[in-house]
C-alpha positions as CSV (number, residue, x, y, z in Angstrom):
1,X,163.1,-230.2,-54.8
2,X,164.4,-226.9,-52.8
3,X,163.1,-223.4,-54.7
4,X,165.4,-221.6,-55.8
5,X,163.2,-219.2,-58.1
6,X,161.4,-216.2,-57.1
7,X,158.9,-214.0,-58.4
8,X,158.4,-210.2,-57.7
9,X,155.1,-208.4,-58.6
10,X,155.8,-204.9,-58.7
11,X,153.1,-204.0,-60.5
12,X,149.3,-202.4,-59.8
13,X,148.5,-199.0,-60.9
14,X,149.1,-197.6,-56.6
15,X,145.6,-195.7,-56.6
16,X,146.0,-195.4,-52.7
17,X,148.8,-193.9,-52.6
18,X,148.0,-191.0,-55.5
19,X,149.3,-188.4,-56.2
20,X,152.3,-190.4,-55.4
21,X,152.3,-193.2,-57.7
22,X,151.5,-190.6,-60.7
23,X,155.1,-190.0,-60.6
24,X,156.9,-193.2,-59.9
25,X,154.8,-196.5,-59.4
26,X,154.6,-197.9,-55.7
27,X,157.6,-200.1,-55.6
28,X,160.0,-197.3,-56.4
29,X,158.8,-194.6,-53.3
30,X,161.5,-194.1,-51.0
31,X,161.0,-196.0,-47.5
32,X,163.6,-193.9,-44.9
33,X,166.3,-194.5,-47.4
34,X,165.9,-197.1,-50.0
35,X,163.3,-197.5,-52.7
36,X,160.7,-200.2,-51.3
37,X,161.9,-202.7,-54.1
38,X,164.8,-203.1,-51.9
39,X,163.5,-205.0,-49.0
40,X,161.5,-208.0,-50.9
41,X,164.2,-208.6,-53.4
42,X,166.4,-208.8,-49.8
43,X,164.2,-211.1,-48.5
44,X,164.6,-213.3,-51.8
45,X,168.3,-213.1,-51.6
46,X,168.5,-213.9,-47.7
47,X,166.4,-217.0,-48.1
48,X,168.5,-218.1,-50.9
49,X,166.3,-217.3,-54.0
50,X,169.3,-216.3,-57.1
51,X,166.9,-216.9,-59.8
52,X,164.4,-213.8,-59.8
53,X,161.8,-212.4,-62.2
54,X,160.7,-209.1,-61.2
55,X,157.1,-208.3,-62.8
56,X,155.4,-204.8,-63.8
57,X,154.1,-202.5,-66.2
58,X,155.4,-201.3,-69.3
59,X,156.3,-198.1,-68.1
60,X,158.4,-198.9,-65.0
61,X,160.0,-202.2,-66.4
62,X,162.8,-199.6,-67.7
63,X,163.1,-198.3,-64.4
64,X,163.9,-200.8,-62.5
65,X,166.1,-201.9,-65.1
66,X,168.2,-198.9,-64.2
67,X,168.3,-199.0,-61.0
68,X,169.0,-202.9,-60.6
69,X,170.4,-204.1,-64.0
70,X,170.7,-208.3,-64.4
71,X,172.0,-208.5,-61.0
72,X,175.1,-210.0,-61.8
73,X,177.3,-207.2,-59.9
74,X,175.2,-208.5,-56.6
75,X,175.8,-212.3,-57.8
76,X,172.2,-213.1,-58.8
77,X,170.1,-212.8,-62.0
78,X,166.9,-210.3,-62.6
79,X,164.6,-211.2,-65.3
80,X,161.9,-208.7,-66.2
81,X,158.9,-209.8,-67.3
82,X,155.5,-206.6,-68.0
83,X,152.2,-207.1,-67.0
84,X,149.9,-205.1,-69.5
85,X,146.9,-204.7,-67.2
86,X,146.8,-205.3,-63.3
87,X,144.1,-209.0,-63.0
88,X,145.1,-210.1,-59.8
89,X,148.3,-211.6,-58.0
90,X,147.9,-215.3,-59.7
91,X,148.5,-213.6,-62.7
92,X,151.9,-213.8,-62.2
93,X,152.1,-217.2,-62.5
94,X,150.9,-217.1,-65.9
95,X,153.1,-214.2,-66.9
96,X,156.0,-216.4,-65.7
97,X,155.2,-219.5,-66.6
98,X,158.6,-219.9,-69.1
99,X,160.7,-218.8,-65.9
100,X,159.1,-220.9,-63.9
101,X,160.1,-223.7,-65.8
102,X,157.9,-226.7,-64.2
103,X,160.0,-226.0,-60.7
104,X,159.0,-225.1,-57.7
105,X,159.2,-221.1,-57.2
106,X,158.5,-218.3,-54.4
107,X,156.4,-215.3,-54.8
108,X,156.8,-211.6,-53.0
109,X,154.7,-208.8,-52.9
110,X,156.8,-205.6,-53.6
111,X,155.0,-204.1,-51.4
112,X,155.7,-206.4,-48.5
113,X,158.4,-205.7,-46.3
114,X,159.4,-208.0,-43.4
115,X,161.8,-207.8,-40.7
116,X,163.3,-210.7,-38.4
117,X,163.6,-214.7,-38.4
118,X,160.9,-215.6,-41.3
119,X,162.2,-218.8,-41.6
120,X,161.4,-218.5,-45.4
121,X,164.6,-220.1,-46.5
122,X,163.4,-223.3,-44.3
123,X,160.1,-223.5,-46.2
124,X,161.9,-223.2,-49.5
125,X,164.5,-226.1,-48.9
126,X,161.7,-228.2,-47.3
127,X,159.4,-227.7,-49.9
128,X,158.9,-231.2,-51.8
129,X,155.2,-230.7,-53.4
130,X,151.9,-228.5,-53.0
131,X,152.0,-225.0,-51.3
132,X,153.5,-222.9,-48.2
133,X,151.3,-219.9,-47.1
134,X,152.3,-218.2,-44.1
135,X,150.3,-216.3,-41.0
136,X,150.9,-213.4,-38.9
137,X,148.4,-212.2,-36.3
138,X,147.1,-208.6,-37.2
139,X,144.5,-206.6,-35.3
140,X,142.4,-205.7,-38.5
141,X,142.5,-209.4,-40.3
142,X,139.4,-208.3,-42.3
143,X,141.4,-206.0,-44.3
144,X,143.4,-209.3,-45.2
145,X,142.8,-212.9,-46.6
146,X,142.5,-214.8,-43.4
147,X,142.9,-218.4,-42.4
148,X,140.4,-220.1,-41.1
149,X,141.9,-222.8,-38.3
150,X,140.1,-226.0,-36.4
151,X,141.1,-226.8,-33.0
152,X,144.2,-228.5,-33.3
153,X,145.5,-225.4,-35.7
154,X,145.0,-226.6,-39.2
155,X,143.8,-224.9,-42.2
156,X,140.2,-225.4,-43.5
157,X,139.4,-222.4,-45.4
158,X,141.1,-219.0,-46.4
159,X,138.5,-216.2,-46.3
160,X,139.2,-212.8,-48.9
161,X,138.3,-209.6,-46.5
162,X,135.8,-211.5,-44.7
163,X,133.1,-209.3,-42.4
164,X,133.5,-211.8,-39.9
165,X,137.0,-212.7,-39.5
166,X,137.1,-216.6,-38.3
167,X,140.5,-216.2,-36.5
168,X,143.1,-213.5,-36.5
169,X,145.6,-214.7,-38.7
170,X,146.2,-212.8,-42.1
171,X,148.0,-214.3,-45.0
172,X,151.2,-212.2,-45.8
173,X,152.1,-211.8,-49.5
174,X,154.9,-214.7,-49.4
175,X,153.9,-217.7,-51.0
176,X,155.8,-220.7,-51.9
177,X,154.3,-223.2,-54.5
178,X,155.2,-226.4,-56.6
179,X,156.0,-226.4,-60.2
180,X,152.4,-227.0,-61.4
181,X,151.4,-223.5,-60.2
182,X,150.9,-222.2,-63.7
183,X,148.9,-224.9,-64.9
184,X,146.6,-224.1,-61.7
185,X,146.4,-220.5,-62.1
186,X,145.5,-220.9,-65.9
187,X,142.4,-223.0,-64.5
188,X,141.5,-220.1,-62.2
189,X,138.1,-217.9,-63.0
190,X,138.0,-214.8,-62.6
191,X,136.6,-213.0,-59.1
192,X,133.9,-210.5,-59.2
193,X,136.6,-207.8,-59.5
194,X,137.7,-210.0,-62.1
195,X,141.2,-210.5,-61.0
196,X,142.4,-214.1,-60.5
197,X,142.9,-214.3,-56.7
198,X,146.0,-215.5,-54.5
199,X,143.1,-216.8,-52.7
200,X,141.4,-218.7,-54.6
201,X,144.4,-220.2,-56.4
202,X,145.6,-221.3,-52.2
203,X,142.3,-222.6,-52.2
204,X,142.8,-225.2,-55.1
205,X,146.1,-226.6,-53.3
206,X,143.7,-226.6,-49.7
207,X,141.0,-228.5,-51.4
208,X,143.8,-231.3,-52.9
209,X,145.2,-231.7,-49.6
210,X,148.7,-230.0,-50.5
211,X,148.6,-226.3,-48.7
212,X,150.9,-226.3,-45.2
213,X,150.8,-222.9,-43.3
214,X,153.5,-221.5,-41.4
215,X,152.7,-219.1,-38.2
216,X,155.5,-216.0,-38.4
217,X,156.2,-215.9,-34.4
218,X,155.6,-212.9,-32.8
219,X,159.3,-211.4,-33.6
220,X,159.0,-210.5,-36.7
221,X,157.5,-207.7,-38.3
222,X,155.5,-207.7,-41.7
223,X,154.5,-204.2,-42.7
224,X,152.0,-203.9,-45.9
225,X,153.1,-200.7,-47.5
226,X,150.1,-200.2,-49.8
227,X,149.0,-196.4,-48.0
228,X,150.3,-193.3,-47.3
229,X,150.4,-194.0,-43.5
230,X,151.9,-197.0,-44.1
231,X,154.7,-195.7,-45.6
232,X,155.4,-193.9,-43.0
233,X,154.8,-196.2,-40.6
234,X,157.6,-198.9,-42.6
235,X,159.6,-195.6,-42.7
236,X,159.4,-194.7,-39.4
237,X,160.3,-198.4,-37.7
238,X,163.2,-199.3,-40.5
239,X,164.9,-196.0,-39.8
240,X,164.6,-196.5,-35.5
241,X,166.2,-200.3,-36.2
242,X,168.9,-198.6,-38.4
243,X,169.8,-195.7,-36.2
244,X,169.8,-197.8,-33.0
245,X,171.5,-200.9,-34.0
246,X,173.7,-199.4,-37.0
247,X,173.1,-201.3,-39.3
248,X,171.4,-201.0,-42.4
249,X,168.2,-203.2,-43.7
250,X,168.2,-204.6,-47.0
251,X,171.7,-202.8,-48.3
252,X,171.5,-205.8,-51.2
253,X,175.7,-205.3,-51.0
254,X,175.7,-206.5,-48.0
255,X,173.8,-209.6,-48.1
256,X,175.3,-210.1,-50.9
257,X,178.9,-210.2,-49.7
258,X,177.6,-212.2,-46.5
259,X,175.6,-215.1,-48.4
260,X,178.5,-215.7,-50.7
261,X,177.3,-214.5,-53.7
262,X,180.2,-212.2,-54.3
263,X,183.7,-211.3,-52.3
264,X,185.4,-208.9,-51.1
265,X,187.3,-207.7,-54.3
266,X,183.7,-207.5,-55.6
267,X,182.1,-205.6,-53.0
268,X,184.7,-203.5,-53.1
269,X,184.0,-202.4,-57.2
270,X,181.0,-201.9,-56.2
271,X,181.5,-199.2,-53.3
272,X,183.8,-197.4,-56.0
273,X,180.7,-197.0,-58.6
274,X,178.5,-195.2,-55.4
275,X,179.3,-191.4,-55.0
276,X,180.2,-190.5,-51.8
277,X,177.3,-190.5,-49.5
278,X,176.6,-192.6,-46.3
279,X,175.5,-195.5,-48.1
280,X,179.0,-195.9,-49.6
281,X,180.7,-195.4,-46.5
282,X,178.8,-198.2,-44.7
283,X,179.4,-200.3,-47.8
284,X,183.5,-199.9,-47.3
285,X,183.2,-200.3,-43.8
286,X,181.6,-204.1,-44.5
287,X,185.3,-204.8,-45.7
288,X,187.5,-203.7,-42.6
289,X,184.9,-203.8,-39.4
290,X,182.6,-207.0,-41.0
């Protein structure tokens, strides 16, 4: 069965990035010239995902209510679901267990932003049972949960922020599971932080034999904004694509319009509810240049 459902945990309390996230939590900062929520609820929506449950605390659930509604004006559906108290990604598997609804289902890190061909929408049609996990090489893979690979590339452990890295490849937060995910994560203990890990829960699918692993090539980008200098870092690469290439990443309009979810006498209302500004403009354009 393809997944079409996708899960979005914005959540965490953003201690690295304080003062900052005093104000506004994490997922809401500006990066160049959209708030970060933007680019993995893009990533959803290119891949196919219409189906989304965006997860986070009590506080900011309203806000992003504001600022993205039920998603029907971009042709998809939001459901908001609050997690009281940050206790680890797998978590969010629990909280979502009713909109998971036995199926299979996707989940994004807000804070993860990736850029080029992910081939995420191929993992999600392909997907019949167990668990995708993908890897990207990364300099500093003990900062990461890292694969650990035998000689002919397969997975035999995953290793949380090990001293000793066994290879370079870093799992990026985009995960793709079956529909007994819940019923897994409620059989998770918790870690020594106790949080119930991502790792561990990729561990359980691992151990029964059901957890495929998909190497990102060396095209695409995956930036982890979780610190200030990453922030600017995203910030600072999105805007050079942007200003050279004029186009704009993750303008949800756009990809919108483009996979179908609404048409042109849609995308249309939708400029007339911006005020003028360059985001605007670049919307109209979409419906004379293309």
């Amino acid at each position: 069965m393809a997944c079409r459902r996708g899960i979005i945990l914005a959540g965490g309390a953003g201690n690295r990035v304080y003062p900052l996230s005093k104000v506004v939590c994490k997922q809401l900062l500006p990066i160049y010239d959209k708030p970060m929520i933007y680019y993995p609820l893009s990533t959803l929506m290119t891949a196919g995902v219409r189906e989304i449950l965006l997860i986070s605390t009590p506080d900011d659930i309203p806000r992003f209510r504001d600022l993205l509604g039920d998603g029907t004006r971009l042709g998809i559906r939001i459901d908001y679901a609050v997690q009281d108290k940050p206790e680890g990604i797998a978590q969010a598997f629990m909280i979502g267990e009713d909109f998971i609804r036995g199926e299979p289902v996707c989940l994004i890190l807000g804070d993860n932003i990736f850029y080029g061909r992910l081939g995420f929408e191929d993992a999600l049609a392909a997907l019949d049972n167990g668990a995708v996990v993908f890897g990207y090489r990364v300099h500093d893979p003990e900062r990461y949960g890292v694969l650990a690979l035998d000689t002919e590339g397969n997975v035999t452990d995953i290793i949380e922020k090990p001293r000793v890295p066994p290879s370079s490849y870093a799992v990026v937060g985009f995960y793709v599971y079956d529909g007994k995910v819940a019923k897994h994560a409620r059989n998770l203990k918790p870690s020594a932080r106790g949080e119930l890990e991502i790792t561990d829960l990729n561990r359980v699918y691992l151990q029964r034999g059901e957890l495929r692993v998909q190497k990102l090539s060396r095209g695409v980008a995956w930036l982890d904004t979780g610190t200030p200098r990453s922030l600017q870092e995203a910030a600072n690469f999105l805007a050079t694509i942007e200003e050279r290439q004029g186009v704009k990443l993750a303008c949800l309009e756009e990809i919108a319009f483009e996979m179908g979810y609404i048409d042109a006498r849609e995308l249309a209302a939708l400029a007339k509810t911006m005020p003028p500004s360059p985001y605007r403009s670049y919307v109209e354009a979409l419906l004379t240049h293309g």
